[in-house]
DSSP file (Angstrom, degrees, kcal/mol; ACC not computed):
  #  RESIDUE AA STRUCTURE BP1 BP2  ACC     N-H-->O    O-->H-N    N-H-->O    O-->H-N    TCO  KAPPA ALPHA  PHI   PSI    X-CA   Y-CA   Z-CA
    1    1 A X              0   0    0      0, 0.0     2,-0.4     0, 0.0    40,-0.0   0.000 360.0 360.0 360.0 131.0   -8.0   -0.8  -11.3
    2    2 A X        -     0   0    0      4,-0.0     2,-0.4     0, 0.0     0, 0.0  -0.978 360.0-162.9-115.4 134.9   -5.2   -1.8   -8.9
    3    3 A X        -     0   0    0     -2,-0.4     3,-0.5     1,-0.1     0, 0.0  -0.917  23.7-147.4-115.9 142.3   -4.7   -1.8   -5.4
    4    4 A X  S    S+     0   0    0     -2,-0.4     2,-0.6     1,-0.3    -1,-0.1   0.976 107.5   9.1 -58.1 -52.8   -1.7   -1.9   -3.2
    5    5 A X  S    S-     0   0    0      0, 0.0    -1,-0.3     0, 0.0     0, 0.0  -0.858  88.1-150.6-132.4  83.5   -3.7   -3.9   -0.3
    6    6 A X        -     0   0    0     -2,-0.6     2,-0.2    -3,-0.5     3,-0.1  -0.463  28.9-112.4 -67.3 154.2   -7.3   -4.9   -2.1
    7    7 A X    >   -     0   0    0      1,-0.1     3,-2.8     2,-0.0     2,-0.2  -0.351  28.4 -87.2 -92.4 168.3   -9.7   -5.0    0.6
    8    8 A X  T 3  S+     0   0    0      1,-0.2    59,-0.1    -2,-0.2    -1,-0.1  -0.448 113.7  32.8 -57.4 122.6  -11.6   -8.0    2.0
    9    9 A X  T 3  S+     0   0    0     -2,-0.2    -1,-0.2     1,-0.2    54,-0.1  -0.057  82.2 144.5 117.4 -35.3  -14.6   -8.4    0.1
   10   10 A X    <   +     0   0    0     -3,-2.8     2,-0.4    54,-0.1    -1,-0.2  -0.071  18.5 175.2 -72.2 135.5  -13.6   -7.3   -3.4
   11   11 A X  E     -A   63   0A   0     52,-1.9    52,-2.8    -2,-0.1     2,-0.4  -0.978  13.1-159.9-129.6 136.8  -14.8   -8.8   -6.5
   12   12 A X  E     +A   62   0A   0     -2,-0.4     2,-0.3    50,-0.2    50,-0.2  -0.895  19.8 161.2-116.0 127.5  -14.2   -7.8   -9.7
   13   13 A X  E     -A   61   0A   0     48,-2.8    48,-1.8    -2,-0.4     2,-0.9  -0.997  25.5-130.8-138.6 148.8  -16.4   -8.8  -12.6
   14   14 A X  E     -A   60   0A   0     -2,-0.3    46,-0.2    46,-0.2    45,-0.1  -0.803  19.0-121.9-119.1 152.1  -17.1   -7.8  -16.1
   15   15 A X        -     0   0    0     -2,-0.9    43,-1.0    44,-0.9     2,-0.2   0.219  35.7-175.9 -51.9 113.7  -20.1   -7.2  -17.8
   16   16 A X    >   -     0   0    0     41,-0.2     3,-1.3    42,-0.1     6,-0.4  -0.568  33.6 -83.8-106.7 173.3  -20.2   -9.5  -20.9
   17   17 A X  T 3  S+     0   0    0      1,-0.3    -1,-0.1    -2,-0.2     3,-0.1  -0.514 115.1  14.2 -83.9 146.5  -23.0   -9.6  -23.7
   18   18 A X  T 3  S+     0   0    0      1,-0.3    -1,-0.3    -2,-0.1     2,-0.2   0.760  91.7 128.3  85.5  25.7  -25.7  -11.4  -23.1
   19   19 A X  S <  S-     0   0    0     -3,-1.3    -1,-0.3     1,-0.1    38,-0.1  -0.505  77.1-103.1-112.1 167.8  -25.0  -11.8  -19.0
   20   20 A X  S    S+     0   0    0     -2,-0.2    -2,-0.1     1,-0.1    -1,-0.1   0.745 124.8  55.6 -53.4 -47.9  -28.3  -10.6  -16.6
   21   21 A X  S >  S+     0   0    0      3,-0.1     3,-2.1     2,-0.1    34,-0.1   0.799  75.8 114.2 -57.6 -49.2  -26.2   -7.3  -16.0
   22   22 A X  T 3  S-     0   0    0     -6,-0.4    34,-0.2     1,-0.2     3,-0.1  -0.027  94.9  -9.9  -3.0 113.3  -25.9   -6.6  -19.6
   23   23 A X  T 3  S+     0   0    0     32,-0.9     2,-0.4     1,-0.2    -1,-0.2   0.811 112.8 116.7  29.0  49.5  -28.2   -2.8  -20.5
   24   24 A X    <   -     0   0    0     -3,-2.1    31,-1.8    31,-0.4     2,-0.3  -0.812  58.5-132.4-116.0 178.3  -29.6   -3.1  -16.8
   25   25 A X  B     -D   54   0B   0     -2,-0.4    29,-0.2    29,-0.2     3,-0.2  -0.790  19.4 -97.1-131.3-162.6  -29.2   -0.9  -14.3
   26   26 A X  S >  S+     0   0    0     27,-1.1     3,-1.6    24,-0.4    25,-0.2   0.813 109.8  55.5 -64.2 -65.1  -28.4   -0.8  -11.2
   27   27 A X  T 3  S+     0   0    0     24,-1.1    -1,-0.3     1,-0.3     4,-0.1   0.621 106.3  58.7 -30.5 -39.1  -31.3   -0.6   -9.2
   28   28 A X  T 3  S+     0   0    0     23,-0.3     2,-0.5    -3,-0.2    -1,-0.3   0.410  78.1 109.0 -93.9  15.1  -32.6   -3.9  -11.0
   29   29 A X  S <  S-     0   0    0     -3,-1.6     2,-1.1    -5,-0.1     3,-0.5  -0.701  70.1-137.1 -66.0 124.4  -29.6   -5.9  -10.0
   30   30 A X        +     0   0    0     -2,-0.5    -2,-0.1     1,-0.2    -3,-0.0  -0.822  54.4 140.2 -86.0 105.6  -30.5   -8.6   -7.3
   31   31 A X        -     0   0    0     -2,-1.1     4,-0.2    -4,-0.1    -1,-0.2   0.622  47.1-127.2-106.5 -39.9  -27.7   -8.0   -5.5
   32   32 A X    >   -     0   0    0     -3,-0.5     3,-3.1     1,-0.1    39,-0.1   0.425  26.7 -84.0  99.6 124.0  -28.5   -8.0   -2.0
   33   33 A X  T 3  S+     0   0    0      1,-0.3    -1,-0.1     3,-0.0    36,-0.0   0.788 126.7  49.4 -37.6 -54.4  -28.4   -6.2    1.1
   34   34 A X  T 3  S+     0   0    0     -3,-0.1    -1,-0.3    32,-0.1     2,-0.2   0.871 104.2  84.1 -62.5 -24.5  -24.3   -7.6    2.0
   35   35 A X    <   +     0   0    0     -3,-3.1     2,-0.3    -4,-0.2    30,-0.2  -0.780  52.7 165.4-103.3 131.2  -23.4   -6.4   -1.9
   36   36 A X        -     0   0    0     28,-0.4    28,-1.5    -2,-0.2     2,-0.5  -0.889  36.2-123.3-141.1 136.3  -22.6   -2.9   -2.9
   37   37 A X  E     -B   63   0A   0     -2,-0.3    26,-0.2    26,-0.2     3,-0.1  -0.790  26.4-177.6 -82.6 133.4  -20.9   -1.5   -6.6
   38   38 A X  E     -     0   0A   0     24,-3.2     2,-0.3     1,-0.5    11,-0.2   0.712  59.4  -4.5-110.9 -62.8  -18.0    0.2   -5.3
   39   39 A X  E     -B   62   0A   0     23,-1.2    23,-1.6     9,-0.1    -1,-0.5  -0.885  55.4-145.3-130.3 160.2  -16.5    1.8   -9.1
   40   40 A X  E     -B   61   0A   0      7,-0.4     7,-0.6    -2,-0.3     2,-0.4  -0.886   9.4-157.0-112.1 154.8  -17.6    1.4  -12.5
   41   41 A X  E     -BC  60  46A   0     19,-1.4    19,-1.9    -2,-0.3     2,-0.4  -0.953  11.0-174.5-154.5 100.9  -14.8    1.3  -14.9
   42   42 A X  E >  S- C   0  45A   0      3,-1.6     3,-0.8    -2,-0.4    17,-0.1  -0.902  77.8 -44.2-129.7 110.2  -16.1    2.5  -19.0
   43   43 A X  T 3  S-     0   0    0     -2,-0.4     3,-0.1     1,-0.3    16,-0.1   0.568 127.1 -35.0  34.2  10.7  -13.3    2.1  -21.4
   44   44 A X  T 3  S+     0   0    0      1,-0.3    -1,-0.3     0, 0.0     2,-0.2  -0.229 120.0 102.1 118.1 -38.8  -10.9    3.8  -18.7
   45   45 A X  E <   -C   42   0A   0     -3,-0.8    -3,-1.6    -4,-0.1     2,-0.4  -0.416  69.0-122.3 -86.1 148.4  -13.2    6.1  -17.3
   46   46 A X  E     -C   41   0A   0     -5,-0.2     2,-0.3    -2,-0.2    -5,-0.2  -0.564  24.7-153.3 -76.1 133.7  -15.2    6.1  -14.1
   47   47 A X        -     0   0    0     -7,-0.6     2,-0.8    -2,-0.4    -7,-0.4  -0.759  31.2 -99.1-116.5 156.3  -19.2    6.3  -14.0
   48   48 A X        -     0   0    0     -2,-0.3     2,-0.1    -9,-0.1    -9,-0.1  -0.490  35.7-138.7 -57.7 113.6  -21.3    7.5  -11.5
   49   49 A X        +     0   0    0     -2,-0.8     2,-0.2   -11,-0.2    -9,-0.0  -0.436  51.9 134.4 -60.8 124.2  -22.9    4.2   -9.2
   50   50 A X  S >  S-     0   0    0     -2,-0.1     3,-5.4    -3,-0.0   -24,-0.4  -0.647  72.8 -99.5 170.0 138.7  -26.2    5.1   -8.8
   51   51 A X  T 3  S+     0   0    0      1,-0.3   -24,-1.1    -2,-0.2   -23,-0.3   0.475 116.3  49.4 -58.9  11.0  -29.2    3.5   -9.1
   52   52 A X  T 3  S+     0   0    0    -26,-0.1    -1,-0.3   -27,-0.1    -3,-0.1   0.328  79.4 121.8-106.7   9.8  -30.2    4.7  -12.7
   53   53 A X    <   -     0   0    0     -3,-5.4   -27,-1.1     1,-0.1     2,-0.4  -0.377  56.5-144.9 -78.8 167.2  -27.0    3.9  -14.0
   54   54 A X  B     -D   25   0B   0    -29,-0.2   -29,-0.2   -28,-0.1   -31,-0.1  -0.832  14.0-138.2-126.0  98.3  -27.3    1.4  -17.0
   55   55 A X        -     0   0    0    -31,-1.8   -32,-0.9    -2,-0.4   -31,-0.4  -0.053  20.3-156.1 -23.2 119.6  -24.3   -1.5  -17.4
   56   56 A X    >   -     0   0    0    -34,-0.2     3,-1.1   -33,-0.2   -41,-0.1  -0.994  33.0 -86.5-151.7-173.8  -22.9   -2.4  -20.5
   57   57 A X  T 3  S+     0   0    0     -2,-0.4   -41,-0.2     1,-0.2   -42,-0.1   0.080 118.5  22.6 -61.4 122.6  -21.3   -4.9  -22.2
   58   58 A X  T 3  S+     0   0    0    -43,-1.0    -1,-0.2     1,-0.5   -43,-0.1  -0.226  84.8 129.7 125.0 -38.3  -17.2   -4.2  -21.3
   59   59 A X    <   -     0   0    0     -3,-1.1   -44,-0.9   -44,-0.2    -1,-0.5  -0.253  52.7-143.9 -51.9 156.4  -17.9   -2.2  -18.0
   60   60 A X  E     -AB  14  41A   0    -19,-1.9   -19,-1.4   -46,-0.2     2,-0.4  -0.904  18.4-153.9-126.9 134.9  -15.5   -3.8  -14.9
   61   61 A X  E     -AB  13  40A   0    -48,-1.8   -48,-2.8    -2,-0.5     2,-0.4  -0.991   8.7-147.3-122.5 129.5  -17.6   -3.5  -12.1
   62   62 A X  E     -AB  12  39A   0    -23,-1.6   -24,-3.2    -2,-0.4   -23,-1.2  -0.918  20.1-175.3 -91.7  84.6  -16.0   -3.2   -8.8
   63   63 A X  E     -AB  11  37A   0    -52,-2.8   -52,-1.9    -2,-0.4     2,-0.3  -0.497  18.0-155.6-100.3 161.0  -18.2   -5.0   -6.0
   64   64 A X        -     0   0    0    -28,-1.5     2,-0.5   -54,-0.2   -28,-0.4  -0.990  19.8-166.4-124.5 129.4  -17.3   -5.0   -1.9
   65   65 A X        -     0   0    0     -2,-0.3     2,-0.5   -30,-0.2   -30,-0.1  -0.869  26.0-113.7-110.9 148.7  -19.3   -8.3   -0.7
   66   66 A X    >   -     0   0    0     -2,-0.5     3,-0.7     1,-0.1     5,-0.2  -0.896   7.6-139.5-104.5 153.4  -19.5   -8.3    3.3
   67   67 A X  T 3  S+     0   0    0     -2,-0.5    -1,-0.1     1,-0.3   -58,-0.1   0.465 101.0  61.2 -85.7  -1.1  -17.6  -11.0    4.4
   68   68 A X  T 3  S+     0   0    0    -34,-0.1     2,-0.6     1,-0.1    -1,-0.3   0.667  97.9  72.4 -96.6 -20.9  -21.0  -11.7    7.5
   69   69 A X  S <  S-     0   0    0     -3,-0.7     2,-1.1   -35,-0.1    -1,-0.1  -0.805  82.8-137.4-112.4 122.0  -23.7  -12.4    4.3
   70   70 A X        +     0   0    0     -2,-0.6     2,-0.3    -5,-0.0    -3,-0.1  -0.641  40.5 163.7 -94.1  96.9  -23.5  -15.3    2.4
   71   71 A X        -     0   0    0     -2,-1.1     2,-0.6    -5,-0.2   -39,-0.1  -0.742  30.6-153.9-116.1 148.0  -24.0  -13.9   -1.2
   72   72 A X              0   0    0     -2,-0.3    -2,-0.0     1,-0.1     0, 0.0  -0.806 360.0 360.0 -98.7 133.8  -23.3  -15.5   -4.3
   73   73 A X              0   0    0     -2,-0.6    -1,-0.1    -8,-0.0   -43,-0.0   0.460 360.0 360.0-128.6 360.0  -22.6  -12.9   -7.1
């Protein structure tokens, strides 16, 4: 995914085998109050963010971190 002017906060990561993220879902991520999934990104398509979705291995996850919490991701 590309953006003209990415906003402050984004971090882009993807899910590799054998990572904590790896066939979880959402809802079990220790993310943290400041961190939010902004897109999922499957093989080209977008999935629904929601806390039953389930990660795997390939997905680009699209996070917005607020720039006031100091969070590690």
């Amino acid at each position: 995914m590309r953006f003209q002017h990415e906003p402050a906060g984004l971090c882009r990561h993807v899910v590799v085998a054998g990572s904590p993220a790896e066939n979880s879902t959402i809802a079990d991520l220790a993310l943290g109050e400041g961190t939010w999934i902004s897109m999922i990104n499957r093989s080209g398509a977008l999935v629904a963010v929601r806390g039953d979705t389930t990660l795997r291995t390939g997905d680009e996850v699209l996070l917005l971190l607020d720039p006031h919490t100091d969070t590690d991701v």
